[in-house]
C-alpha positions as CSV (number, residue, x, y, z in Angstrom):
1,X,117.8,81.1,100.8
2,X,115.3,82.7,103.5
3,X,112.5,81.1,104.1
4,X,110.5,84.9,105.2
5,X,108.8,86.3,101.8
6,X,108.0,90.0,100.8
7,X,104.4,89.9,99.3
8,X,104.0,93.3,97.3
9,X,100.5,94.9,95.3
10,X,98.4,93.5,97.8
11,X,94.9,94.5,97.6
12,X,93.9,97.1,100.7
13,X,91.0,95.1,101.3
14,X,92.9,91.4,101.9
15,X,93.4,90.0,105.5
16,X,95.9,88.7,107.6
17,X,94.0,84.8,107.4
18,X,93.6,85.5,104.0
19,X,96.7,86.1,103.1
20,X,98.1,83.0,105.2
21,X,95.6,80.6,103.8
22,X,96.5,81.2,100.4
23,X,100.4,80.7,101.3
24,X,99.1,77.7,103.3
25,X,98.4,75.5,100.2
26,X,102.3,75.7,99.0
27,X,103.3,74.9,103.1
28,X,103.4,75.2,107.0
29,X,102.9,79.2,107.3
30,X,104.6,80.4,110.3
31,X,104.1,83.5,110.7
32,X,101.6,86.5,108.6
33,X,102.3,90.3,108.8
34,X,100.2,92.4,106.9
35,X,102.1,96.1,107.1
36,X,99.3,98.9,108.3
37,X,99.6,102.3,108.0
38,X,99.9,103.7,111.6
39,X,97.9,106.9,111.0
40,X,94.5,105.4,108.9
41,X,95.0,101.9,110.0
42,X,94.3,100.3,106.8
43,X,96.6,97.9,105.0
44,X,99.2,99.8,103.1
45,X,99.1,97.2,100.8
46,X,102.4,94.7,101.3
47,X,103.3,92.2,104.1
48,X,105.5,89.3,104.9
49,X,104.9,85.7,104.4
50,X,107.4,83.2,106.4
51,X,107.4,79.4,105.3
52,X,108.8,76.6,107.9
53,X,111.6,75.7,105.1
54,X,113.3,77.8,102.0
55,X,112.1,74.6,99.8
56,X,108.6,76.0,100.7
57,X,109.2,79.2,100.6
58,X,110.7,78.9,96.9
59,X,107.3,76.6,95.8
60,X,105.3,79.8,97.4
61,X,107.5,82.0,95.0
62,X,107.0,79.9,92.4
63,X,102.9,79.2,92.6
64,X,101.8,83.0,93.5
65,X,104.6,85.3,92.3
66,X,102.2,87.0,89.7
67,X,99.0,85.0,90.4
68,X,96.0,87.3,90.6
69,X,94.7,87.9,94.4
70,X,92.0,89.9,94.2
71,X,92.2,91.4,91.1
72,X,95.7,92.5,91.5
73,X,98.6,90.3,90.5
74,X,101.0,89.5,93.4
75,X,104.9,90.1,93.8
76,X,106.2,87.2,95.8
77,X,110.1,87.5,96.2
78,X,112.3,86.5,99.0
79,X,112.6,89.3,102.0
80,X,115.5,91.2,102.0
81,X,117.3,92.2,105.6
82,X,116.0,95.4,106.6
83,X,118.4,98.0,106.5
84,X,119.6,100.0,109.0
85,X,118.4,104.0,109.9
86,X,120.5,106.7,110.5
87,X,119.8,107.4,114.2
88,X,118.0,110.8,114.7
89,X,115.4,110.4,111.4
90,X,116.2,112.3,108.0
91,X,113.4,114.4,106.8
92,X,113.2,118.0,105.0
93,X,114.4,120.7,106.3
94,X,113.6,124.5,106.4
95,X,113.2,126.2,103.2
96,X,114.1,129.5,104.3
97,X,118.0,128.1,104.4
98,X,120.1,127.4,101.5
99,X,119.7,127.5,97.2
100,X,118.1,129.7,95.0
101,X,114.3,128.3,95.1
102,X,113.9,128.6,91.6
103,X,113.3,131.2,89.1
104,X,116.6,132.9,87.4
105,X,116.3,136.4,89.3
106,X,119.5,139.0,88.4
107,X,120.3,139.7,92.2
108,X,123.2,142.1,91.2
């Protein structure tokens, strides 16, 4: 098991030393990361959590997975490996190219 947590339905007003003190009471906290969002630079309301040991780490699952923070009841889970991105981004496209954009017009 990892010892790095994903901490979900975090409430946009919570801090970094917030959110490590109250992982501190189930272990040694490493290491905090509170995701932002880069264009409003407020907390976009999940982060990371990792413990010294996965014994830790699973006692931090075990003591806050649900537990109210805030008013809003945590998700504590163990982090999963990010995953890769296709190199050169996804995104839409143009509209003007390709299906019928709805409506069921007789074009013959």
């Amino acid at each position: 098991m990892s010892n790095k947590l994903f901490v979900g339905n975090l409430s946009f007003n919570i801090t970094e030393n917030e959110l490590q003190d109250a992982f501190a009471a189930h272990g040694t906290v490493t290491e905090t990361n509170l995701m932002m969002d880069r264009m409003t630079n407020r907390p976009r309301g999940f982060g990371f959590v990792t413990m010294s040991t996965a014994e830790e780490a699973q006692k931090a699952i075990d003591a806050l997975n649900g537990k109210d923070m805030d008013g809003r009841a945590l998700t504590v889970t163990v982090a999963k490996p990010r995953e890769e991105r296709a190199p050169g981004g996804g995104g839409g496209g143009r509209r003007e190219y390709g299906g019928d954009r709805g409506g069921s017009r007789n074009r013959y």
